[in-house]
Every structure is written in C-alpha cells, then in structure tokens.
GUMI-194373 format. One record per residue (C-alpha): residue number from 1; residue in one letter; x, y, z. Coordinates in nm, 3 decimals. Layout:
<pts>
+-----+---+---------+---------+---------+
|   k | r |      px |      py |      pz |
+-----+---+---------+---------+---------+
| NUM | a |       X |       Y |       Z |
...
+-----+---+---------+---------+---------+
</pts>
This chain:
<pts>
+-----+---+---------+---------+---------+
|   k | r |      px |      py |      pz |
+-----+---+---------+---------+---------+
|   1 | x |   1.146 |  -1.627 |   1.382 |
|   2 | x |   1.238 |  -1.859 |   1.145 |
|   3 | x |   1.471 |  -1.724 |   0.825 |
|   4 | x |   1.500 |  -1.347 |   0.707 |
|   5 | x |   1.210 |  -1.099 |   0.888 |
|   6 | x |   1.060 |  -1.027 |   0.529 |
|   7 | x |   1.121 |  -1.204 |   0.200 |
|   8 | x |   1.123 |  -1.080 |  -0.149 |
|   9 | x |   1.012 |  -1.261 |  -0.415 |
|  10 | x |   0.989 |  -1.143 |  -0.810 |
|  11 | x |   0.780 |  -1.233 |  -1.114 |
|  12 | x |   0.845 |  -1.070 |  -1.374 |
|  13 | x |   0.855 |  -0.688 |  -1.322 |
|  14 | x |   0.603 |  -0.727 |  -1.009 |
|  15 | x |   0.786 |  -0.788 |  -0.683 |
|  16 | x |   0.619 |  -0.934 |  -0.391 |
|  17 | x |   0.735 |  -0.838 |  -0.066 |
|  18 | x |   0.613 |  -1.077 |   0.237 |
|  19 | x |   0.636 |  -1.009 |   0.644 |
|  20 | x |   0.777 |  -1.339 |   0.795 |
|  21 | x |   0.756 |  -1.398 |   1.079 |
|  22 | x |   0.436 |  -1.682 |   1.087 |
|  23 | x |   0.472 |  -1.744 |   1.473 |
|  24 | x |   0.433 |  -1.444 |   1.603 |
|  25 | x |   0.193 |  -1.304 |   1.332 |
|  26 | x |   0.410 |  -1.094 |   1.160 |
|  27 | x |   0.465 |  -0.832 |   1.443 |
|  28 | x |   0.678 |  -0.556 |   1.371 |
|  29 | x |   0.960 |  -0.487 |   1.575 |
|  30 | x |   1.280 |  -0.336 |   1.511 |
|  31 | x |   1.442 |  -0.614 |   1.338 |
|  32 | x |   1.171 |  -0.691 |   1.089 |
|  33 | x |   1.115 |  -0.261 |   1.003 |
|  34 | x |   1.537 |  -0.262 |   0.932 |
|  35 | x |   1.527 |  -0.559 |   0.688 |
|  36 | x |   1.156 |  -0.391 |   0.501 |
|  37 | x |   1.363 |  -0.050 |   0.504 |
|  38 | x |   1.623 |  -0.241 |   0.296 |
|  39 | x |   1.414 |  -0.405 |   0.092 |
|  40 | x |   1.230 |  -0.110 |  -0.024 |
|  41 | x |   1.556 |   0.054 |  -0.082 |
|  42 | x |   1.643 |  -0.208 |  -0.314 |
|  43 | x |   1.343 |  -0.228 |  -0.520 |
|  44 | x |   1.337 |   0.173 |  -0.557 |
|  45 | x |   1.684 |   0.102 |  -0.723 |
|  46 | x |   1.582 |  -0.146 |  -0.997 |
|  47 | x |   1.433 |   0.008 |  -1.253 |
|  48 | x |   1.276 |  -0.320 |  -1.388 |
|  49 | x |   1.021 |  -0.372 |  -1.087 |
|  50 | x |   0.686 |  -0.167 |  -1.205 |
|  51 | x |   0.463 |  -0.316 |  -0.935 |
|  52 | x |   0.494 |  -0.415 |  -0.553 |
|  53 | x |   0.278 |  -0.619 |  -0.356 |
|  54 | x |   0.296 |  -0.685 |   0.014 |
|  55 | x |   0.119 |  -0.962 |   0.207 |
|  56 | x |   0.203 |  -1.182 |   0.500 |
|  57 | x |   0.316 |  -1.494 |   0.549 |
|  58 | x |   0.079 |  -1.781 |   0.706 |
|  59 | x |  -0.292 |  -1.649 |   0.858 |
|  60 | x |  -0.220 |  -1.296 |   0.899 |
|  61 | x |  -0.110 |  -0.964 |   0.759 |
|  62 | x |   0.005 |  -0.836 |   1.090 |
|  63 | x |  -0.057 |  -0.850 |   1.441 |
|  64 | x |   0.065 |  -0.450 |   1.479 |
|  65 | x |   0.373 |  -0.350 |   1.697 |
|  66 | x |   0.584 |  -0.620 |   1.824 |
|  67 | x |   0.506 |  -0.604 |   2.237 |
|  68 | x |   0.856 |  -0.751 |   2.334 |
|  69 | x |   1.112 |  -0.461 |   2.082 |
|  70 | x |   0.848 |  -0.205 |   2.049 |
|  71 | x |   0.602 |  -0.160 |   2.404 |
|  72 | x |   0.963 |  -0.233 |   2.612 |
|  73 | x |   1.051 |   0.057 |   2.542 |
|  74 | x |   0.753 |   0.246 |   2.746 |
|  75 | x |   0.909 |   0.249 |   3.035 |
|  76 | x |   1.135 |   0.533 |   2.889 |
|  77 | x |   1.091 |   0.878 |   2.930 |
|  78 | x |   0.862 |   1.029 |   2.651 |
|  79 | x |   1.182 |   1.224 |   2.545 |
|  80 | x |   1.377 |   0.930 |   2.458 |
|  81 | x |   1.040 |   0.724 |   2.292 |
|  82 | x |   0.923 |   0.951 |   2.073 |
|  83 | x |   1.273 |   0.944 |   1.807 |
|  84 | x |   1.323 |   0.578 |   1.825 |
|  85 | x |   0.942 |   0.538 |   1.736 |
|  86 | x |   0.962 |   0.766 |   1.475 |
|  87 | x |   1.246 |   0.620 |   1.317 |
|  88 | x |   1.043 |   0.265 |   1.343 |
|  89 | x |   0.751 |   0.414 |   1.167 |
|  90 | x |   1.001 |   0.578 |   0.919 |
|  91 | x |   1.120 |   0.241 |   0.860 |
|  92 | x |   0.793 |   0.092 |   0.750 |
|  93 | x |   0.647 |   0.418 |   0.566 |
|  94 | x |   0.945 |   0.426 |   0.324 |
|  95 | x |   0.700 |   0.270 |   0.115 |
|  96 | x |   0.509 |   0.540 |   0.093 |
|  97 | x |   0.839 |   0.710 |  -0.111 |
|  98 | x |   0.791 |   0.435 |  -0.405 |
|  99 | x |   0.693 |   0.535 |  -0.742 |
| 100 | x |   0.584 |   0.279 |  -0.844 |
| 101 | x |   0.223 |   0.156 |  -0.741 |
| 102 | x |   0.150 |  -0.075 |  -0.442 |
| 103 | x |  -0.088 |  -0.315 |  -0.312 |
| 104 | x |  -0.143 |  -0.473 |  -0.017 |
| 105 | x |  -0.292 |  -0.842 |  -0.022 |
| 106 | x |  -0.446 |  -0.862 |   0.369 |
| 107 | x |  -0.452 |  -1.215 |   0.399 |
| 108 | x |  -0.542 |  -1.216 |   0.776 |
| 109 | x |  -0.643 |  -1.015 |   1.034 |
| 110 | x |  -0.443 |  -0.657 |   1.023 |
| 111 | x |  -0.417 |  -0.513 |   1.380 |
| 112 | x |  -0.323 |  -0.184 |   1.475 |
| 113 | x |   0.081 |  -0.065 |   1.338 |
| 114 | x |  -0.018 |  -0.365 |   1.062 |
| 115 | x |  -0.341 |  -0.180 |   0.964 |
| 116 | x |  -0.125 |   0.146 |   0.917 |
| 117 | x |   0.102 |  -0.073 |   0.702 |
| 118 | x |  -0.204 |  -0.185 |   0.470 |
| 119 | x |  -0.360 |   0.169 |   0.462 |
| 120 | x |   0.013 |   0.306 |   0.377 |
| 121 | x |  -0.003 |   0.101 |   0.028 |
| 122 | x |  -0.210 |   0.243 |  -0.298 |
| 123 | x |  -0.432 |  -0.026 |  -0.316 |
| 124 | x |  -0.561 |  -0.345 |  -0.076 |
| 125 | x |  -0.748 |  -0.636 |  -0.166 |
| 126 | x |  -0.859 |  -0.885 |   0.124 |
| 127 | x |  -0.913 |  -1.221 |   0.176 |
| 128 | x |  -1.235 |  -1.292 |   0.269 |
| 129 | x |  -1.033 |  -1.424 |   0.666 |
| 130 | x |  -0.884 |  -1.089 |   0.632 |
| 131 | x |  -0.999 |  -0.861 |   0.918 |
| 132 | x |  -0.908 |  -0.423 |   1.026 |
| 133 | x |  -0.840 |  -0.437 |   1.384 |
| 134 | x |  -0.818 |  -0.018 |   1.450 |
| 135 | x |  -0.752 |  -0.092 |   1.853 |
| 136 | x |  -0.484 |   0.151 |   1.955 |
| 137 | x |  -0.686 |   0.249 |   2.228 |
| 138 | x |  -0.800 |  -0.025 |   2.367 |
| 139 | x |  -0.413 |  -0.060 |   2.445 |
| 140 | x |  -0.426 |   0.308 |   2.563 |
| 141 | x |  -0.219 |   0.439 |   2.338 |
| 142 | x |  -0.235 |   0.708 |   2.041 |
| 143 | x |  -0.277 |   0.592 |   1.641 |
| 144 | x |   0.061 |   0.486 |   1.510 |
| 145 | x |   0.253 |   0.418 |   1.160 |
| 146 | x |   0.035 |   0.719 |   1.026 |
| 147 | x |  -0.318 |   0.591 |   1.130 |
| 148 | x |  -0.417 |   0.918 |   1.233 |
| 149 | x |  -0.324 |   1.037 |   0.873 |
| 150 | x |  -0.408 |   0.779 |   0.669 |
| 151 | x |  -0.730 |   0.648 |   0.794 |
| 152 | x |  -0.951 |   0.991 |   0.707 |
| 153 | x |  -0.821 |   1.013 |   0.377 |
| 154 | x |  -0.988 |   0.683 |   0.336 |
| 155 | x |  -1.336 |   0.698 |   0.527 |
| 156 | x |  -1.355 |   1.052 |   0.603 |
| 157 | x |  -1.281 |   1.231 |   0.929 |
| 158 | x |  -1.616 |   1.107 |   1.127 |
| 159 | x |  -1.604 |   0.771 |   1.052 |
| 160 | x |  -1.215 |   0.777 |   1.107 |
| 161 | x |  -1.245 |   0.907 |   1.424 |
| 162 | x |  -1.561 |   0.664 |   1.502 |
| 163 | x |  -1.320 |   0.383 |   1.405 |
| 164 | x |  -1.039 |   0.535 |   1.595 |
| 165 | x |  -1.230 |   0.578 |   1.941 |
| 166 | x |  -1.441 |   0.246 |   1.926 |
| 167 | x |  -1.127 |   0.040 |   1.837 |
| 168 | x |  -1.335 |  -0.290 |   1.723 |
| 169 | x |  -1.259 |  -0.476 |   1.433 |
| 170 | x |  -1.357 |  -0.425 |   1.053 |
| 171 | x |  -1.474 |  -0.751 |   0.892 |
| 172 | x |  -1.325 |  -0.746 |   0.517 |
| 173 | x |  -1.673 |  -0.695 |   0.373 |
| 174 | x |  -1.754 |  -0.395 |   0.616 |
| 175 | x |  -1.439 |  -0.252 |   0.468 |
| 176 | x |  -1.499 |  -0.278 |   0.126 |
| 177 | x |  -1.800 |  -0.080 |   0.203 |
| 178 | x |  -1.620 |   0.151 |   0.383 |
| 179 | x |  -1.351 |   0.231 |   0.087 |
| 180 | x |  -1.098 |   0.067 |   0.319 |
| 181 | x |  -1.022 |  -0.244 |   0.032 |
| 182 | x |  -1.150 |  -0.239 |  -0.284 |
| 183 | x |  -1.199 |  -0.631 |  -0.326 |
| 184 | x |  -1.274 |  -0.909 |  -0.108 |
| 185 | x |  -1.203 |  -1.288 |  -0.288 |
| 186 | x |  -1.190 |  -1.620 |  -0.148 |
| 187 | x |  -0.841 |  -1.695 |   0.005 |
| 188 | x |  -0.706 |  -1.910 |  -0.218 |
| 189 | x |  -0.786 |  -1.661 |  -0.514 |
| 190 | x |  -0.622 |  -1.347 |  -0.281 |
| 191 | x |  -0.251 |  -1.345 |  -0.465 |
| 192 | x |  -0.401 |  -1.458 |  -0.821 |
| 193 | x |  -0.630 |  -1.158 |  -0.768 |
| 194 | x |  -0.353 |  -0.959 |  -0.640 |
| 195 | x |  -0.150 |  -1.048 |  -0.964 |
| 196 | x |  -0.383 |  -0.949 |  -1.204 |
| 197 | x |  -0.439 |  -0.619 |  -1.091 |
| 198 | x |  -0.020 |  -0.593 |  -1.073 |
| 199 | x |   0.007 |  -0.751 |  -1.463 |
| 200 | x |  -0.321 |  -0.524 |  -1.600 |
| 201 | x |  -0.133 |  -0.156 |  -1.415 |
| 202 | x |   0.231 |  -0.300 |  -1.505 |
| 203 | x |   0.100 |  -0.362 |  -1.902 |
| 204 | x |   0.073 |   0.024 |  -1.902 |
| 205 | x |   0.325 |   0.317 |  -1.979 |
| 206 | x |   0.531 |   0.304 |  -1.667 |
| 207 | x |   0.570 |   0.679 |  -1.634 |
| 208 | x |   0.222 |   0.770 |  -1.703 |
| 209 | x |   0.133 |   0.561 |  -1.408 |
| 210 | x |   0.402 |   0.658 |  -1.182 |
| 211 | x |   0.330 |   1.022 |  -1.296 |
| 212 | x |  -0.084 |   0.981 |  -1.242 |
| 213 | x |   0.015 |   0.824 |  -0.850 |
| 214 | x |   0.202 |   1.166 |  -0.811 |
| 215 | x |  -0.064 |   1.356 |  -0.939 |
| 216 | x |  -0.322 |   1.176 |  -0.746 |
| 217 | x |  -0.154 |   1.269 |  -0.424 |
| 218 | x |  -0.084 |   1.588 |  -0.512 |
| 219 | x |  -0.433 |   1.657 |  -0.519 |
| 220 | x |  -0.492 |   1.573 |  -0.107 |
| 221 | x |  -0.350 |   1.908 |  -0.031 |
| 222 | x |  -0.285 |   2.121 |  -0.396 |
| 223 | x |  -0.537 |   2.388 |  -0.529 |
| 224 | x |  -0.706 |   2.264 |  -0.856 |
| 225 | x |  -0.465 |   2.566 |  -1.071 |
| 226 | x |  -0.188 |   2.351 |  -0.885 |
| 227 | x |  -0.301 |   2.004 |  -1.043 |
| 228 | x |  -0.409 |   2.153 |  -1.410 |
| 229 | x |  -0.085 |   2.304 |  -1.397 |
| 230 | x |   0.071 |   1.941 |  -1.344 |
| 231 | x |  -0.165 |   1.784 |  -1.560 |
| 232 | x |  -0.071 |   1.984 |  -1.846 |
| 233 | x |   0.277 |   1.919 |  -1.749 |
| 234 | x |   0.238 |   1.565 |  -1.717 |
| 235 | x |   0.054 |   1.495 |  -2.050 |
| 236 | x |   0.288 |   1.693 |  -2.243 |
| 237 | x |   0.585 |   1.443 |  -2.118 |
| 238 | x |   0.347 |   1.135 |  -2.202 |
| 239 | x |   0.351 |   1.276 |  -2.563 |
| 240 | x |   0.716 |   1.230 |  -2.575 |
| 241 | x |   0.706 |   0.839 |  -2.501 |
| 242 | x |   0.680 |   0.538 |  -2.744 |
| 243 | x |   0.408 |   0.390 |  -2.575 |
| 244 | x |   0.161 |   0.712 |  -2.599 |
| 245 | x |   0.308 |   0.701 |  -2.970 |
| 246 | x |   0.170 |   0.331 |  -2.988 |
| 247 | x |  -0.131 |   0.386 |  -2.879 |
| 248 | x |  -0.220 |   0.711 |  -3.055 |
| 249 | x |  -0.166 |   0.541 |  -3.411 |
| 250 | x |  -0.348 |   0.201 |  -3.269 |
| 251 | x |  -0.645 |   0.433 |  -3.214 |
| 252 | x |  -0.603 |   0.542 |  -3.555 |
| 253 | x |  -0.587 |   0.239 |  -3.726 |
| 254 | x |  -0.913 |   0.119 |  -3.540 |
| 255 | x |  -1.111 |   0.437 |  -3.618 |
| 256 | x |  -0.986 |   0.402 |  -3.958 |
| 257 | x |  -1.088 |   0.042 |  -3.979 |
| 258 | x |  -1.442 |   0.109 |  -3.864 |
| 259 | x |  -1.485 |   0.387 |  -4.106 |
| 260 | x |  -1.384 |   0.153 |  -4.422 |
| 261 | x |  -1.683 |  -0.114 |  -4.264 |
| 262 | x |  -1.918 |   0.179 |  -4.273 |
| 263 | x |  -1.871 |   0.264 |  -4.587 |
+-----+---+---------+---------+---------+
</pts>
C-alpha cells in the first residue's frame, strides 16, 4: 500500500472519502477499517461537512475482505473469530451512524465485504465498469459487513436470497434495475455525477434532511402512529428554522406575483 489506507478529501461542505489501496483493490483489512473508523469520526465532528461520498481509488470500489489480515484469522476457533470480526465490520458500518447523507460512487467492481460497504451508504451511483459481486459463498462462508441485512431492504427477501445463494455478479445496469444503484453514467462523468447530487441535497435545510434520513429509517421497523408521530414532530422543528422561513415567504412572493399577472 502506498500512503494512508483511505484519504479524505473536501469541497466545500461535501467530503469525499476514498479507499486506497489501488494494488490490492482496495481490500479491507484491519489497517484500512481503523484509519475509515477515524475518518468517519472526524467528519461526524465538523459540523460544516453536509454530504459524504465514498469511492475507490484506481479500477475498483473494493475487492471485499482483505485474504492476508482478515481470512488468517480462520484458523481460530469460532470463539475467538467471531469479536474480532465484529469489531472489523463495526469499523466500516460506523458510517451507517452519520447524519448526514451518503453516497457511494462504485467505480469498479464491488465484491463481497466491499458490496456491504456500498449497500451500507444512502445512495450509490455506478460507473458504467462498476460491477456487484454478492459471492460469499462461493468462498464458503456466511454474508458479511451486514449483507444479510442490508441486501433485502434493497431487492426484497427472494431476490436477496437468490442473489445471496447464486453468488454471481450484478452488472451495473442489472442493478439499477434491481434498486441496487439508482444511476449508471459513463466513468469519466461518475464523481461529476456524484457531485451534483451532493451540491443539489447539501443546497437544502441541513436538518430537514438529516431529520427526513432519520425518519426514513425509522420507518423499516416503526408502526405508521410511530412515524406520524415523528413527522409531526419533525415538521414542527423545521418551522423554527430560517431556511423553512425563507422559503415559506419565497412561495409567497411567487404566488403573489402570479396573481398580480392574472389580474
């Protein structure tokens, strides 16, 4: 590996967040999952970032677990695995904790732990080289990084588990259709894309977005009363910002204005 395991780069209030480590497509190993732990610790403290997106450096996202830190280790007892590969996936999923929104930009091929890492973000776009390799069990092992979770809530519990069992890649377009990614673009457009999408959600009230990504959530396992109850909640704490303010007497002035050219 050549320099730090992931870098972090910022424009304006979007930070970009890249796995690098080119020669070995971006595994993830223990090294790499301490220095993204830190990095998303650092971002959740500045209060200034509104938008994170992730990518990976050179051809691919990620090739999944790193075989030399991570698959070593299965010649342990199960007993001593299972808490240092929860902590590992721990590591990576602390992005999950963010308030703010994510993205993932899947430049390459995602494989396995690197497909969890995609799915774990809000949104993905893919280049149209990007590829969803699902192929834990072609190594014989269970879903990691939260595959078993996240996958479903994506495609449904069928087609998850169709995924899951056949273990063969996802072309990008296949997984737009799928609800996997919502846009596929040419490669060179993939962090232009990316950026736009981070500038348009980032132009908005902070809070209400944070608040509606809470909400949203909320919703995979809350009763409806639960969410009305939090919507109410939630709108009535929009009405106290400036930019709700803003726009309510923008949308005056404009309904105004087009009732002066009707008249």
């Amino acid at each position: 590996m050549t320099g730090e395991p992931v870098l972090v780069q910022r424009e304006e209030d979007v930070s970009v967040l890249i796995l690098n480590d080119p020669d070995r497509k971006n595994a993830l190993g223990y090294k790499m999952a301490e220095a993204f732990e830190n990095a998303i610790e650092k971002i959740s403290r500045d209060s200034e970032v509104r938008f994170l997106i992730i990518t990976g450096a050179g051809d691919c996202f990620s090739a999944g677990g790193d075989f030399q830190s991570i698959i070593a280790d299965f010649s342990l007892p199960a007993v001593e695995i299972q808490p240092r590969v929860r902590r590992f996936y721990s590591s990576f999923l602390s992005i999950t904790k963010l308030p703010i929104p994510t993205l993932a930009a899947v430049n390459g091929p995602a494989i396995g732990a690197g497909f969890s890492l995609a799915m774990a973000c809000d949104l993905r776009i893919a280049s149209e080289e990007a590829s969803f390799h699902p192929n834990f069990l072609k190594l014989g092992v269970h879903p990691g990084l939260g595959a078993s979770y996240l996958l479903p809530r994506l495609v449904g519990v069928a087609k998850a588990l169709e995924l899951l069992w056949l273990a063969e890649p996802i072309p990008a377009r296949k997984a737009m259709e799928m609800g996997i990614v919502s846009r596929v673009v040419e490669p060179r457009r993939l962090m232009e894309e990316a950026m736009e999408i981070a500038r348009k959600i980032s132009a908005l009230s902070s809070k209400a977005v944070q608040m509606v990504k809470k909400s949203v959530y909320m919703a995979l396992t809350h009763t409806l009363e639960d969410l009305l109850e939090r919507e109410s909640h939630a709108q009535a704490l929009c009405g106290e910002t400036e930019e709700m303010k803003r726009a309510i007497e923008a949308f005056s002035r404009r309904k105004k204005g087009d009732r002066n050219s009707r008249g």
